[in-house]
ZADOKE-740998 format. One line per 2 residues: number of its first residue (from 1); for each residue x, y, z of C-alpha. Coordinates in nm, 4 decimals, decimal comma. Example, Ala and Ser with C-alpha at 12.3 -4.5 7.8 and 13.67 -1.06 7.14 Angstrom:
% residues 2
1> 1,2300/-0,4500/0,7800 ~ 1,3670/-0,1060/0,7140
% end
This chain:
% residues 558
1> 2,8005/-3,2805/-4,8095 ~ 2,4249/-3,2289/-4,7765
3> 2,1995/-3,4030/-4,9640 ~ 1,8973/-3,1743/-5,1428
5> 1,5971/-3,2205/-4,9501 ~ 1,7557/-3,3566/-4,6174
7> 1,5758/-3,1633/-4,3482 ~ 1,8298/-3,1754/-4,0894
9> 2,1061/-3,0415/-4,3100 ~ 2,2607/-2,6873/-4,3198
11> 2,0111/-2,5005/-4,5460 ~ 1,8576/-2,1424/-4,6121
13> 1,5553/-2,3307/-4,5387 ~ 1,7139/-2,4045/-4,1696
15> 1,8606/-2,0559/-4,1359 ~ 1,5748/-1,8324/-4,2441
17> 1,3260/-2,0556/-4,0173 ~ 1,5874/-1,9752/-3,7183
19> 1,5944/-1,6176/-3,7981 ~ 1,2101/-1,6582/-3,8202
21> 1,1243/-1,8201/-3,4685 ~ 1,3945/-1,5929/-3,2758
23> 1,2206/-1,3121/-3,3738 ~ 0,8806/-1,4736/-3,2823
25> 0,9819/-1,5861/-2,9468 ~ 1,2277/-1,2524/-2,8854
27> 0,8745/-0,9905/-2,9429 ~ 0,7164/-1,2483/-2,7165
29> 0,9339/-1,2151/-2,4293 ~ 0,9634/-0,8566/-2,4945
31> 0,5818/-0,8119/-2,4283 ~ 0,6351/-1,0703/-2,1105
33> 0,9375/-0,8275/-2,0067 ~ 0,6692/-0,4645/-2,0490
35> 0,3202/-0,6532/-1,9087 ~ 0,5699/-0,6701/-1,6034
37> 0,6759/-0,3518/-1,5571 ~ 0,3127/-0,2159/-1,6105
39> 0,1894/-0,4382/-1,3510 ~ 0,5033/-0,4504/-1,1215
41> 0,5166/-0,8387/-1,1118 ~ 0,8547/-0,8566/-1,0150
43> 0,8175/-0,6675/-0,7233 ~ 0,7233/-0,9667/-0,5154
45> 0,9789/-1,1568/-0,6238 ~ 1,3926/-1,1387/-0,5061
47> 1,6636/-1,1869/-0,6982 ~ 1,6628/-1,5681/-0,6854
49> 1,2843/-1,6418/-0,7790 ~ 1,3427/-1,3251/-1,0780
51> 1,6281/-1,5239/-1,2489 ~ 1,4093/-1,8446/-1,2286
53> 1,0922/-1,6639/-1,3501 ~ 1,2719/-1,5264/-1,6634
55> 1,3593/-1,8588/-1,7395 ~ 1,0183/-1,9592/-1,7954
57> 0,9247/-1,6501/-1,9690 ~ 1,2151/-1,7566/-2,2055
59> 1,0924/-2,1207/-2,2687 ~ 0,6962/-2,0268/-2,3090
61> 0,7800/-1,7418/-2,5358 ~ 0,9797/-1,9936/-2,7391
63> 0,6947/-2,2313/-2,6896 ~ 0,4618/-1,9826/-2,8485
65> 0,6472/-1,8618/-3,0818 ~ 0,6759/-2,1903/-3,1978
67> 0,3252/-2,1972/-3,2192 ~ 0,2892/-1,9125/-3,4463
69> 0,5643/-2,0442/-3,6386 ~ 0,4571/-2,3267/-3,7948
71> 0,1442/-2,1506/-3,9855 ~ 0,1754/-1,8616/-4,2491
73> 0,3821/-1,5504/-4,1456 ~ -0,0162/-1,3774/-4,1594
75> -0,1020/-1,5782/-3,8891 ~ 0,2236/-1,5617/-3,6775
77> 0,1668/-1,1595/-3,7310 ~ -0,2371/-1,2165/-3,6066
79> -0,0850/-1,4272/-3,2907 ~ 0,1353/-1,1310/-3,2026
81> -0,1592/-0,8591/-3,2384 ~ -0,3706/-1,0925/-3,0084
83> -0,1204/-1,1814/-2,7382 ~ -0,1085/-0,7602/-2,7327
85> -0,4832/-0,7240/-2,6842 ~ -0,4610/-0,9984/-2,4213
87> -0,1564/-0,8478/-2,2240 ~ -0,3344/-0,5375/-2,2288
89> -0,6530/-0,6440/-2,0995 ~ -0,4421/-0,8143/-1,8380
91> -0,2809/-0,4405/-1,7314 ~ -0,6115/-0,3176/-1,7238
93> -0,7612/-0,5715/-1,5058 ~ -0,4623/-0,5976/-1,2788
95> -0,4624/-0,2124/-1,2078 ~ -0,8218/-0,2172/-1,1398
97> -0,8452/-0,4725/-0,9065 ~ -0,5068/-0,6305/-0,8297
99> -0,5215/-0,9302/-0,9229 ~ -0,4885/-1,0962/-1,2596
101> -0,8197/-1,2098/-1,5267 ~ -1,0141/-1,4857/-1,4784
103> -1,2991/-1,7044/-1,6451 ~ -1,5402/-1,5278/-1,5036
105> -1,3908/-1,1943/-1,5391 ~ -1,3568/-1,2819/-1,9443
107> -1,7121/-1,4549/-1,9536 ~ -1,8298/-1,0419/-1,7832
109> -1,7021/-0,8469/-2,0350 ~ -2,0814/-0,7469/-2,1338
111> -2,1197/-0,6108/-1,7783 ~ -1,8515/-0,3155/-1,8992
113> -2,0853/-0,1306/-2,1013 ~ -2,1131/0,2342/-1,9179
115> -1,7844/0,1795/-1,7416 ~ -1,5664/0,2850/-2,0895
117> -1,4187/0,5719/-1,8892 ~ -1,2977/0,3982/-1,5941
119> -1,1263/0,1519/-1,8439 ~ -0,9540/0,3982/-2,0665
121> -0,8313/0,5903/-1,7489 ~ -0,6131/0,2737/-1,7196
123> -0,4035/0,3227/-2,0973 ~ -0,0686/0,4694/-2,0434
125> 0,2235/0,5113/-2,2355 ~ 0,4387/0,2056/-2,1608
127> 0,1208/-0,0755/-2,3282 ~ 0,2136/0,1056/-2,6494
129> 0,5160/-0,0366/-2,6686 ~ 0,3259/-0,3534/-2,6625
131> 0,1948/-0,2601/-3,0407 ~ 0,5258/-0,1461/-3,1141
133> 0,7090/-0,4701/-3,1012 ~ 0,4354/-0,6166/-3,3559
135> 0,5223/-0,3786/-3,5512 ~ 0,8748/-0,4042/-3,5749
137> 0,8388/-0,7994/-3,5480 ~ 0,6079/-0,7795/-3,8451
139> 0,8693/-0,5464/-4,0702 ~ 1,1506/-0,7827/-4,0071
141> 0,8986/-1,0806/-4,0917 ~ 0,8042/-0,9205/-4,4441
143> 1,1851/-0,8230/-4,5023 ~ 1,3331/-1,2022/-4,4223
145> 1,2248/-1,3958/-4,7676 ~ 0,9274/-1,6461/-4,7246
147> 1,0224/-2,0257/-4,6634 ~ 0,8414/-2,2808/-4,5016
149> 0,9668/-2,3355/-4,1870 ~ 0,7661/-2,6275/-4,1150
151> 1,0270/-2,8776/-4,2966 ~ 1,3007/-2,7681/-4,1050
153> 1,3737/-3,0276/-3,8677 ~ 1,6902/-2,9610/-3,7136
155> 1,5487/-2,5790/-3,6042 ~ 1,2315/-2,7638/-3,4432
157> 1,4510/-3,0441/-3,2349 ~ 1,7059/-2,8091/-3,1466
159> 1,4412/-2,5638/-2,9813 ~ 1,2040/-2,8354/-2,8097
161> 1,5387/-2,9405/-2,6154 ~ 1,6031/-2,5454/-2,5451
163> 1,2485/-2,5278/-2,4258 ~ 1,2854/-2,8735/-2,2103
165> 1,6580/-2,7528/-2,0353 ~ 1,4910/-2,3500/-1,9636
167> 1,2119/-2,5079/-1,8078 ~ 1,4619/-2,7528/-1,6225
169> 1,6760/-2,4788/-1,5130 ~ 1,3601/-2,2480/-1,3763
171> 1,1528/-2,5645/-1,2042 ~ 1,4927/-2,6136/-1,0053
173> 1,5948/-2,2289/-0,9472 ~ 1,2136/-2,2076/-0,7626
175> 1,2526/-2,5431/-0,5981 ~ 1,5990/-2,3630/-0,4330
177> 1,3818/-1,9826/-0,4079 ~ 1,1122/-2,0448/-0,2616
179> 0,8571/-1,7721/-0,1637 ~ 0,6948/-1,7497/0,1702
181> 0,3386/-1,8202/0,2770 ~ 0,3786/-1,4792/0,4186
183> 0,4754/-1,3060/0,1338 ~ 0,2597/-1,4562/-0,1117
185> -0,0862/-1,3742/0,1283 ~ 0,0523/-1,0127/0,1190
187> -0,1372/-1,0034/-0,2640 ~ -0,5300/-1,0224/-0,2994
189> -0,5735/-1,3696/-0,4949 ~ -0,1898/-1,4352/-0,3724
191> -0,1939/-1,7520/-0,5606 ~ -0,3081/-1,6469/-0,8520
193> -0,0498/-1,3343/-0,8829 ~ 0,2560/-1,5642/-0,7401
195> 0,1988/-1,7843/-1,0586 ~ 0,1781/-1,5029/-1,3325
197> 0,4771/-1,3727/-1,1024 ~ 0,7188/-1,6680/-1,1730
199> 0,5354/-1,8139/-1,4740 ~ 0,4973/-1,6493/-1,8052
201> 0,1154/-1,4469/-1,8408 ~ 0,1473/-1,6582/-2,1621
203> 0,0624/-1,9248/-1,9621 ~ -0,2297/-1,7315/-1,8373
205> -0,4998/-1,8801/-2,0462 ~ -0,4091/-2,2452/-1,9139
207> -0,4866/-2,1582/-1,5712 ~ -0,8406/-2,0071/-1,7175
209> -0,8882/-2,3296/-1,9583 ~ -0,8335/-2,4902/-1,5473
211> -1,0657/-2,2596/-1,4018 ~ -1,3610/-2,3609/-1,6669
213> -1,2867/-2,7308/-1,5756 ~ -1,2768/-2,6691/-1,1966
215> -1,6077/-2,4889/-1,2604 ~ -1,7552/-2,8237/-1,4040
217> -1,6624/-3,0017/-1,1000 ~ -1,8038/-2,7748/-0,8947
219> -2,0911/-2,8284/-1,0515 ~ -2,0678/-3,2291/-1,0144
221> -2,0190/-3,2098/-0,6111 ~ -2,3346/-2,9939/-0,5428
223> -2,5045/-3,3228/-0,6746 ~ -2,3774/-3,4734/-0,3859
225> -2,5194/-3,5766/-0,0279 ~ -2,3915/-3,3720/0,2436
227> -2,1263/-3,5191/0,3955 ~ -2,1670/-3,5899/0,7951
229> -1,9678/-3,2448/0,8838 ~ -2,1549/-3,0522/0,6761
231> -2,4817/-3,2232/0,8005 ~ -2,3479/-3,0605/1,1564
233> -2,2270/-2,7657/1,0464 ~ -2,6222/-2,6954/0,8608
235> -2,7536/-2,8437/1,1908 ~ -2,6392/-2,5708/1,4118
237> -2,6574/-2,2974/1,1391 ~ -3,0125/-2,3545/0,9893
239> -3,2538/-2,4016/1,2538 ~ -3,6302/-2,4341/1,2069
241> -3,7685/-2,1792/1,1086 ~ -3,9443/-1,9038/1,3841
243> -4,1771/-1,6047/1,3556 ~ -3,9705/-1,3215/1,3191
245> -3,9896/-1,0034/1,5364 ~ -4,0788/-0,6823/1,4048
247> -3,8295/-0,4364/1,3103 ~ -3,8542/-0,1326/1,5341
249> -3,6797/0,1288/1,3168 ~ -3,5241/0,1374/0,9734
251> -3,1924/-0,0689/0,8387 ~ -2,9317/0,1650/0,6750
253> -2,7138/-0,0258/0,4732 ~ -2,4077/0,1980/0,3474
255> -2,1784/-0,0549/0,0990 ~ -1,9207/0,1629/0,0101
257> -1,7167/0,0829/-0,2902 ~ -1,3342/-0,0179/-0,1733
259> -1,3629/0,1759/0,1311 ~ -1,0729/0,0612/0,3727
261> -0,9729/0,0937/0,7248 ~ -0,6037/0,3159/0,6666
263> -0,7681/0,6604/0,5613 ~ -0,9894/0,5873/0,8840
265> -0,6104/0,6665/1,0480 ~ -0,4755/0,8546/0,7705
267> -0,4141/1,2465/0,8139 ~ -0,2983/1,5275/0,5440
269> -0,0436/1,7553/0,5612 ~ -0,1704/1,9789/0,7943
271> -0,2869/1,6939/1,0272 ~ -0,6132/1,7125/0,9745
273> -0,8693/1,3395/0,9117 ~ -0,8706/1,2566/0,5841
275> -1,2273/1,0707/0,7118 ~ -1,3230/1,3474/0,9768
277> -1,7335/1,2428/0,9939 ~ -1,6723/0,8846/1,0098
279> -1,4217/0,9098/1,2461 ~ -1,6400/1,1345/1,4359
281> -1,9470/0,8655/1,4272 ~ -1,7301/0,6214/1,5692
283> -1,5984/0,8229/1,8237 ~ -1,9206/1,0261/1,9390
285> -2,2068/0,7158/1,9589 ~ -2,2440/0,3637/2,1383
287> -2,1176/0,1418/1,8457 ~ -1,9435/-0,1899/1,7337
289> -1,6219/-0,1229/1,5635 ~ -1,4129/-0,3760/1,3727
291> -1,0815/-0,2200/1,2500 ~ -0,9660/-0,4628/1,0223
293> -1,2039/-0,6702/0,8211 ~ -1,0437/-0,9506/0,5803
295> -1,3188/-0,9516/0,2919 ~ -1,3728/-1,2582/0,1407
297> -1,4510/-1,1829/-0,2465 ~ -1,3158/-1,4794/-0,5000
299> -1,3940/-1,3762/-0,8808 ~ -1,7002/-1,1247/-0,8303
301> -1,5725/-0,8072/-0,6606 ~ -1,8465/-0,5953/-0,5705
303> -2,0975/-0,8556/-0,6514 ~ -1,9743/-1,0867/-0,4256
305> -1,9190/-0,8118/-0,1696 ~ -2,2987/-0,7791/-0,1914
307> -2,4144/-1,1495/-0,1448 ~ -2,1754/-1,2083/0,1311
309> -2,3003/-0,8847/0,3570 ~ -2,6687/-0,9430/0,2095
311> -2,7071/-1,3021/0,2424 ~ -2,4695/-1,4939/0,4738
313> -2,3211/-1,7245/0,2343 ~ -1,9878/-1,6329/0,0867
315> -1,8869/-1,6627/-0,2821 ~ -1,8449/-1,9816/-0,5404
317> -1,5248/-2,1428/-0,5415 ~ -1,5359/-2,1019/-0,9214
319> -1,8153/-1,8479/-1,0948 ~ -2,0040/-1,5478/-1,0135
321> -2,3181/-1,6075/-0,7846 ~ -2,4818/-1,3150/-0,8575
323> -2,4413/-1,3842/-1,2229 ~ -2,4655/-1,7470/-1,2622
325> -2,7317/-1,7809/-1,0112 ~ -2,8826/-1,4423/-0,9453
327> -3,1945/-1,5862/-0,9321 ~ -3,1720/-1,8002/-0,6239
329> -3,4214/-1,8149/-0,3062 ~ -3,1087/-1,6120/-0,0717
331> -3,1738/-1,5733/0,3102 ~ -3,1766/-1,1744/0,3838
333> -3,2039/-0,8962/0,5683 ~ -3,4396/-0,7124/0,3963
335> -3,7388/-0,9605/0,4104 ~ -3,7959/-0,8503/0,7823
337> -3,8701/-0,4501/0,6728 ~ -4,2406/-0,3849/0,5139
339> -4,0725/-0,1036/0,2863 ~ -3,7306/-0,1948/0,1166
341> -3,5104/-0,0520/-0,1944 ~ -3,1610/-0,0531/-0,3638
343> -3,0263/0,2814/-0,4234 ~ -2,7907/0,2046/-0,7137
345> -2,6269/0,5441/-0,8757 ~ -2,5133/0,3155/-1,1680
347> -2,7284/0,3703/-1,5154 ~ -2,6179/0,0472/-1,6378
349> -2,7065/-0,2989/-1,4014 ~ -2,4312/-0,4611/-1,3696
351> -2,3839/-0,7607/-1,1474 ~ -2,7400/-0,8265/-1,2436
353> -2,8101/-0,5979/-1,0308 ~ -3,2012/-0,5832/-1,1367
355> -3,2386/-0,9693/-1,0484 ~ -3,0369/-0,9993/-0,7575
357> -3,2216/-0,7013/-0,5763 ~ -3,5287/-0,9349/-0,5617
359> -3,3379/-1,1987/-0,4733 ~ -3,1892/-1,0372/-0,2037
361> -3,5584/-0,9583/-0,0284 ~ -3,5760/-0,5920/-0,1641
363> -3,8735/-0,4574/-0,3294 ~ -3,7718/-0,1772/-0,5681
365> -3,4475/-0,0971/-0,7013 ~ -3,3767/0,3069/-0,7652
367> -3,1351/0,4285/-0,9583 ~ -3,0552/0,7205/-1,2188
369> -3,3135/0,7243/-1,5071 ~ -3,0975/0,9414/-1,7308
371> -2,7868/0,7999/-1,9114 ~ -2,6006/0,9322/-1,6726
373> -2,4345/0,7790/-1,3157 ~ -2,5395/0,9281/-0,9498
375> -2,2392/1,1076/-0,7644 ~ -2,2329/1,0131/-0,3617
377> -2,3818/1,3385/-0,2985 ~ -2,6766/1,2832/-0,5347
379> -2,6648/0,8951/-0,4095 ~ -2,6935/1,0370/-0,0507
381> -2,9549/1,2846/-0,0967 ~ -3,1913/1,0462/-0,2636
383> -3,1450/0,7747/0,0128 ~ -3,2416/1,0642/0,2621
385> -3,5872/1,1273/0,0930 ~ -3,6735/0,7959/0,0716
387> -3,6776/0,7501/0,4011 ~ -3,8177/1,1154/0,4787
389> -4,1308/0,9607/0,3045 ~ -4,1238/0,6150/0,4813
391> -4,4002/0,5325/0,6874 ~ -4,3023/0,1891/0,8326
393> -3,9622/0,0491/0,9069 ~ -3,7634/0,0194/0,5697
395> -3,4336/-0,1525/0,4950 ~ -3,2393/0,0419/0,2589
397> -2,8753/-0,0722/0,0775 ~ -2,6975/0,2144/-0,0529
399> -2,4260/0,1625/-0,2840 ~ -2,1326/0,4101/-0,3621
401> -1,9803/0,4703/-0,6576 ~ -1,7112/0,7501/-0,5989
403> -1,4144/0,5893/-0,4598 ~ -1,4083/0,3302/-0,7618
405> -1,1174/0,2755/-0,9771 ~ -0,9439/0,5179/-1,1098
407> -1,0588/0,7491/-0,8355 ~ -1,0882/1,0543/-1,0815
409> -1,4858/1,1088/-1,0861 ~ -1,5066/1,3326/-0,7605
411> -1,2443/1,4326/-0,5122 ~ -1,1479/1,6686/-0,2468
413> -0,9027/1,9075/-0,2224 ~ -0,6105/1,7751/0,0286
415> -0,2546/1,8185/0,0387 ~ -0,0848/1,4972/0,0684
417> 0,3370/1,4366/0,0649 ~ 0,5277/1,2054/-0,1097
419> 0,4729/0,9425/0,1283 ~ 0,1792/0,7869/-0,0710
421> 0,2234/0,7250/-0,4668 ~ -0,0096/0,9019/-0,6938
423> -0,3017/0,6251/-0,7055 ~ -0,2835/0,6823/-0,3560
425> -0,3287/1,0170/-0,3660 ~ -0,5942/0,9824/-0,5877
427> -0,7565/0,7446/-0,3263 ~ -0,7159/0,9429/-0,0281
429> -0,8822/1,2953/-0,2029 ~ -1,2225/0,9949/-0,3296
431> -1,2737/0,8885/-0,0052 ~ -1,2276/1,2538/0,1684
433> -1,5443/1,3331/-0,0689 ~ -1,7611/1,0266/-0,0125
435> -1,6595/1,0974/0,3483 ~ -1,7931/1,3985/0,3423
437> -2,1477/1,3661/0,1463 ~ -2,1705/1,0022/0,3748
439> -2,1174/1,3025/0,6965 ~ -2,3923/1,5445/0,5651
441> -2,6639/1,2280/0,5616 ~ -2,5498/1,1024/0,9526
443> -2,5600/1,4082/1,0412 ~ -2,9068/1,4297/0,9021
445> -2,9795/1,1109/1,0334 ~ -2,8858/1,2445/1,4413
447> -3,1864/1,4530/1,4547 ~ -3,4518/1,3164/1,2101
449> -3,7716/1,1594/1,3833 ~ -3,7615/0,8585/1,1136
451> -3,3987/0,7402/1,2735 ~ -3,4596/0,7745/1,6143
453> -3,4592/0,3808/1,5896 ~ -3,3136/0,2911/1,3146
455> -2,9644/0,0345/1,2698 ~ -2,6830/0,2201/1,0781
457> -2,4465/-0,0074/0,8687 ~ -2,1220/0,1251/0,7427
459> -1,8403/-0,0876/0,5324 ~ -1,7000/-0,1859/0,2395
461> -1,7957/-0,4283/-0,0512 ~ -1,4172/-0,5033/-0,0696
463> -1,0935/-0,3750/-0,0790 ~ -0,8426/-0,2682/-0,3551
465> -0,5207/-0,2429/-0,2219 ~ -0,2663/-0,5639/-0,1710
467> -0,2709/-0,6592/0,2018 ~ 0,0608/-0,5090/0,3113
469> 0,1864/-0,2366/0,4931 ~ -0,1376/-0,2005/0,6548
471> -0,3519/-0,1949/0,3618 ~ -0,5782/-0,4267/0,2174
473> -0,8021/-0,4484/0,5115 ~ -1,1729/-0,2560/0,5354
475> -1,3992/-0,1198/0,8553 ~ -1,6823/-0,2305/0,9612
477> -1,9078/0,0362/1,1721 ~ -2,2712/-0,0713/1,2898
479> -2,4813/0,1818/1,5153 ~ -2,8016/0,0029/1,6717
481> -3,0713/0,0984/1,9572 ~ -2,9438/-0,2799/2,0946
483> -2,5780/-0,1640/2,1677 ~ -2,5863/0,0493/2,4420
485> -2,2162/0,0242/2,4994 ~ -1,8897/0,0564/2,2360
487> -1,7617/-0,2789/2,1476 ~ -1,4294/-0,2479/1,9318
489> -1,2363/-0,5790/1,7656 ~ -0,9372/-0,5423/1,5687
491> -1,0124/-0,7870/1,3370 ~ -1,2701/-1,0081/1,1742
493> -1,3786/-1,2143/0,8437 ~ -1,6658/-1,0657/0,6036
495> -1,8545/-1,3390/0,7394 ~ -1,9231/-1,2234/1,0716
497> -2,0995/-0,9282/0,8960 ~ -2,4295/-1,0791/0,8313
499> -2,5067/-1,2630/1,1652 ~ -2,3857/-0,9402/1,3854
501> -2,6292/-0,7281/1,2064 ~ -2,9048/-0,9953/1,2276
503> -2,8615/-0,9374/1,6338 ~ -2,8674/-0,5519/1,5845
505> -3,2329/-0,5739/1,4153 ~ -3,3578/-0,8177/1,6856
507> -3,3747/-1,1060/1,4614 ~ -3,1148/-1,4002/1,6026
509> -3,3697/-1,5900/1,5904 ~ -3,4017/-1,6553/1,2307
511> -3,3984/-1,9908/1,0495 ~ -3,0728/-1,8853/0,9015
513> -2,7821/-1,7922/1,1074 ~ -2,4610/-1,7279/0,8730
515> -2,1671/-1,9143/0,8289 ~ -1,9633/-1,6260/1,0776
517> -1,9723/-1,5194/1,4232 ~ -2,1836/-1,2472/1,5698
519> -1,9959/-1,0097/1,6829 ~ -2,2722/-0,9091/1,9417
521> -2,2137/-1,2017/2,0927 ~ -2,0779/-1,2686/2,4801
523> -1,8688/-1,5516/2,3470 ~ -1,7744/-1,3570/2,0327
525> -1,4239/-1,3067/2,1464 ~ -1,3969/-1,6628/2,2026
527> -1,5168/-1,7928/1,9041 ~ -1,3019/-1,5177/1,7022
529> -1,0236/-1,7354/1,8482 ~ -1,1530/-2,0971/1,7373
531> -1,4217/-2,0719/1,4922 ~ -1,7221/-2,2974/1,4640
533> -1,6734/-2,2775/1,0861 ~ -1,3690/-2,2300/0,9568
535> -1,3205/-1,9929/0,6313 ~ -1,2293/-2,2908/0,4156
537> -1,5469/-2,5175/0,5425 ~ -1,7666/-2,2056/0,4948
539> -1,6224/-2,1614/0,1310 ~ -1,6917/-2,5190/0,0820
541> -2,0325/-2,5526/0,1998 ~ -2,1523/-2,1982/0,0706
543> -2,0835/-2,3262/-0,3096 ~ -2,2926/-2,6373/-0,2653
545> -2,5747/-2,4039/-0,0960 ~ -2,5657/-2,1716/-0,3987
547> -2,5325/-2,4582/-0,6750 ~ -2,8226/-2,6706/-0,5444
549> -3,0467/-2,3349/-0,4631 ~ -3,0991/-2,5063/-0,1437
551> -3,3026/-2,2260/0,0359 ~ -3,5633/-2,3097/-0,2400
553> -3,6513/-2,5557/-0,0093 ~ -3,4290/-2,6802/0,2616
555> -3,6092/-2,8974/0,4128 ~ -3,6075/-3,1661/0,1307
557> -3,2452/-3,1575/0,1552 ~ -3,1192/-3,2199/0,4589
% end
């Protein structure tokens, strides 16, 4: 017989709180079950690593629905409402740029303002079922009679040990299911994707509470010395600095938005180029080719596209340069040039855009004064009579804007099979159209006195596809009086961007070398093969540069 008031008896206190926390934890795993299909998480996963991964979405929505439990049954319905805003800012983020939120992603959410439309592109039928399991969760909440859970002892042991033996079981399922190194580098931020994959997104927001900590210790080790490798690394980098040369023509800097190297190869149904006047600039000039460049981005997309093609240095390990320390002293480019400007067609500045133009050695930013974004035609035109009306060598970096996510703004008309999927699709008919208007200015460009001289650079900020299946991976095209002779590579880092085009304007000289290799280079093949720096030392080092704005003044720091 039970005695009144024994919490680990058989009460209606013990049943209703059961009935409670199942539903809890059942909506929860339901949402874990949809934010999956929406972002195809399981597709990187086989049968083995699924069953395992399940398990943990069944103990950590049992863990958080123990959570939202213990409070008022107003506040377990709040938890439920949030954990839907969060899962669908998740889908949102994932489809944009395939790979999950992070710190600095969340801590950028004022940087959205003017891109509403590309975000509500992403809503789709499926998230709304996210809403309606709240809702039904909610109803059966109100329905059950109110109790207080909370002294209901038995229900709370009894689902700590459930939580304990789920996790047991999935820990050991992944210890016998491993995944790959090759599989999991098929994903931009693999790491980051393989642990939503076979974790629970629940547990999302403990890998951003470790972000925000590894931030703070990034923070610590810029305060200290250089270590002796780095010391040699800086030595043979960052060399006194020299007079430069003067630029003989002008620097055309084309950074177009997730422009990669398969629609280079990529042909529609009547076998005609999806990219006929690129393909017909590489093919008709002396020029250095890379195929296959592996950018190099971390949390800042196109902002760090921009700073590691700009600059040299290559992204924080944790943070957004261009954000957190926009206004840095940067080595450049565009220092050398006595005329230099950012066409931007966005209305809004975002990644502090305004402050890093400066920072970046340019002297006037352009963009669209109305309320309104530039088009790549508009873009293209406008970067054509600015130079038209230059009267000493300018540097100019043009930013696209029409092959961005969702790839609906402009597009042209080709006839594609089922072979590619509809985003695909989508892709292919944006980068036909920025092909094109990108064509009408080189073409301009052949026969215009003001280029007889001048360096043409054409690539990508980054990529959006995973890396697989031949995707992923970006061109990089650079036309320059100095090459005289077509130099192709298949593949390269991001890296070896900035000191290659520092050797097409005549300036190798320069204090500041780059943390790649120059692909103009006699020994460039060589050094491709066994780098000086290696991708993780140049990550390393470039985060203490940034944090300790040591191009301020280098020389105090050595």
């Amino acid at each position: 017989m039970t005695m009144h008031g024994d919490s680990w008896g058989h009460t209606n206190v013990n049943k209703h709180a059961c009935i409670t926390l199942s539903l809890l934890a059942a909506a929860l795993f339901l949402k874990c079950v949809i934010l999956r299909r929406c972002t195809g998480a399981d597709n990187i996963l086989d049968a083995g690593q699924l069953c395992s991964a399940y398990l943990s979405i069944g103990a950590a929505a049992l863990g958080a629905g123990m959570i939202a439990w213990l409070p008022k049954r107003l506040y377990a319905i709040l938890f439920l409402i949030l954990t839907d805003l969060w899962f669908i800012a998740l889908i949102w983020y994932y489809a944009a740029n395939n790979a999950w939120l992070n710190a600095q992603a969340v801590f950028s959410i004022s940087e959205l303002r003017g891109f509403e439309s590309s975000i509500l592109a992403y809503l789709a039928w499926p998230q709304l079922l996210l809403p309606l399991t709240t809702f039904l969760a909610a109803y059966l909440l109100v329905v059950i009679p109110a109790r207080k859970p909370a002294t209901s002892l038995r229900v709370l042991a009894a689902n700590v040990s459930t939580i304990i033996i789920l996790w047991l079981f999935a820990t050991t399922g992944r210890a016998y299911f491993p995944q790959s190194e090759e599989d999991k580098m098929q994903s931009f931020h693999a790491e980051r994707n393989f642990y939503i994959a076979i974790h629970s997104p629940l547990a999302h927001l403990a890998m951003i509470a470790k972000e925000i900590a590894q931030d703070s210790f990034f923070r610590w080790n810029a305060l200290r010395p250089f270590s002796e490798r780095e010391k040699t690394i800086l030595a043979d980098i960052h060399r006194p600095e020299q007079h430069p040369n003067e630029p003989q023509g002008h620097l055309v800097y084309i950074l177009v938005e997730s422009l990669e190297s398969w629609p280079l190869e990529t042909y529609d149904d009547y076998g005609r180029d999806i990219c006929p006047c690129l393909n017909a600039y590489i093919n008709s000039l002396p020029r250095l080719y890379v195929k296959e460049i592996e950018t190099q981005q971390v949390y800042g997309r196109s902002g760090d596209g921009q700073l590691i093609t700009q600059t040299g240095l290559l992204p924080l390990s944790s943070g957004i340069a261009c954000r957190q320390f926009g206004e840095n002293t940067y080595p450049n480019l565009a220092h050398f040039y006595a005329n230099s400007a950012v066409l931007n067609p966005y209305f809004v500045p975002v990644w502090n855009q305004k402050v890093v133009t400066h920072s970046y050695g340019f002297q006037r930013l352009i963009s669209p004064r109305r309320f309104r974004n530039w088009n790549d035609s508009i873009l293209m035109v406008e970067t054509q009579r600015f130079l038209t009306h230059a009267k000493a060598p300018t540097a100019v970096l043009v930013l696209t804007i029409d092959t961005h996510t969702p790839f609906r703004t402009r597009q042209d008309t080709v006839t594609l099979d089922n072979r590619f999927s509809e985003t695909e699709k989508a892709y292919l008919r944006s980068v036909r159209y920025t092909d094109r208007q990108i064509g009408a200015f080189l073409q301009w460009a052949d026969t215009a006195a003001v280029m007889q001289n001048a360096t043409v650079v054409i690539t990508a900020d980054h990529n959006h596809f995973e890396r697989r299946d031949g995707k992923g991976l970006c061109p990089f095209i650079l036309v320059s009086p100095c090459i005289t002779q077509s130099v192709s590579y298949l593949n390269a880092l991001q890296m070896d961007i900035f000191p290659t085009v520092l050797h097409a304007i005549g300036q190798s000289s320069y204090a500041w070398r780059g943390l790649g290799v120059d692909l103009l280079d006699a020994d460039a093949p060589a050094m491709l093969q066994h780098r000086p720096v290696s991708a993780r030392e140049a990550y390393a080092l470039s985060d203490k540069l940034i944090r300790m704005n040591y191009f301020a003044n280098p020389c105090s720091k050595r």
